[in-house]
C-alpha positions in Angstrom: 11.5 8.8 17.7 9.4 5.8 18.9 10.0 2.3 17.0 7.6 -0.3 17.2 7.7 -4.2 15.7 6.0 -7.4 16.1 6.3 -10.6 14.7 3.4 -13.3 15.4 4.3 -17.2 14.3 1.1 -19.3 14.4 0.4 -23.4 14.2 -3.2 -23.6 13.5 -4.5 -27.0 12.3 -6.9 -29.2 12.5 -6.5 -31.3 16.1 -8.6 -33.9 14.4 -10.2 -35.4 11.2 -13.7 -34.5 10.4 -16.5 -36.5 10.8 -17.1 -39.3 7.9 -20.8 -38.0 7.2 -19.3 -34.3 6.9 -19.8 -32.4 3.8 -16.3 -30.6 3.9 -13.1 -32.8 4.0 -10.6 -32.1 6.6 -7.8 -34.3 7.7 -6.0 -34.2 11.0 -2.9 -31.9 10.7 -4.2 -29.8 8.4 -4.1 -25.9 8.6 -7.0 -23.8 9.5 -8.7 -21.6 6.6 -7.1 -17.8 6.5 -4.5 -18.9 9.0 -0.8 -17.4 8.1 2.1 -19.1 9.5 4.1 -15.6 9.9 3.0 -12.4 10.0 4.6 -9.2 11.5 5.1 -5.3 11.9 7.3 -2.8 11.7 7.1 1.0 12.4 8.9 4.5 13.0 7.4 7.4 14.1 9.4 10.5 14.5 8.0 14.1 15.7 10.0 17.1 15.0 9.5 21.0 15.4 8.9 22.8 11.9 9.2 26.2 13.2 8.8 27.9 16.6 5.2 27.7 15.7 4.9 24.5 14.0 5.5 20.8 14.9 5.9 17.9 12.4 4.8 14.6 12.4 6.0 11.8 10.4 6.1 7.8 10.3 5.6 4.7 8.5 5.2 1.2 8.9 5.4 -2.3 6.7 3.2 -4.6 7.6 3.6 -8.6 6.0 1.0 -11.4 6.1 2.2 -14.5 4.9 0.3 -16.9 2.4 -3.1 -18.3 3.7 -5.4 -21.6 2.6 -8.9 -21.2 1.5 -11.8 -23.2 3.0 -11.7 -26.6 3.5 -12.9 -28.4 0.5 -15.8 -31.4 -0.2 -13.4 -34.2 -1.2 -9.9 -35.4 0.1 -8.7 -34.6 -4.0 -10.5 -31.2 -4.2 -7.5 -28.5 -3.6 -8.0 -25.4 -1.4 -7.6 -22.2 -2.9 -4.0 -20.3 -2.1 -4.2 -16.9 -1.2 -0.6 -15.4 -1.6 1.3 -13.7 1.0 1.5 -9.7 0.8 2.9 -6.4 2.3 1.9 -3.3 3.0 3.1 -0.4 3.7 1.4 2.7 5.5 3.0 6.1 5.5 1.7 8.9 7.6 2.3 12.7 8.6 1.2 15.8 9.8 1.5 19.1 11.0 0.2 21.4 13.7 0.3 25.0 14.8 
């Protein structure tokens, strides 16, 4: 059986403003556009024999992706789009003579 995870924690703003003659709007602090604060992994894998013959081959994994902002806007009052956070989950197998 092999088990696998990750977990990734990420900070990315803006360091500084934009320019004033810019056509987006971007303040210091802010995040960075399809940046997630958490995201992580988690998987099993398992092999097994079936038969004398015939090994198995089966795992899974769950995979999350936390919510992310849209692109920066024109004006300071315009709101970025939210894009929600989601998981998925992957299952896999197989067999072989």
């Amino acid at each position: 059986m092999t088990i696998g995870a990750w977990i990734a924690w990420d900070d990315a703003v803006l360091t500084e403003a934009f320019p004033q003659h810019s056509t987006s709007y971007g303040a210091s602090g802010e995040r960075l556009p399809f940046s997630t604060r958490i995201s992580g992994n988690f998987s099993v894998d398992q092999n097994f024999v079936l038969t004398n013959t015939v090994s198995g081959f089966a795992g899974g994994s769950i995979s999350y992706v936390g919510d992310r902002l849209g692109g920066f806007s024109g004006t300071a009052s315009a709101l970025r789009q939210i894009y929600p956070a989601y998981a998925q989950i992957d299952l896999r197998g197989r067999s072989q003579i």
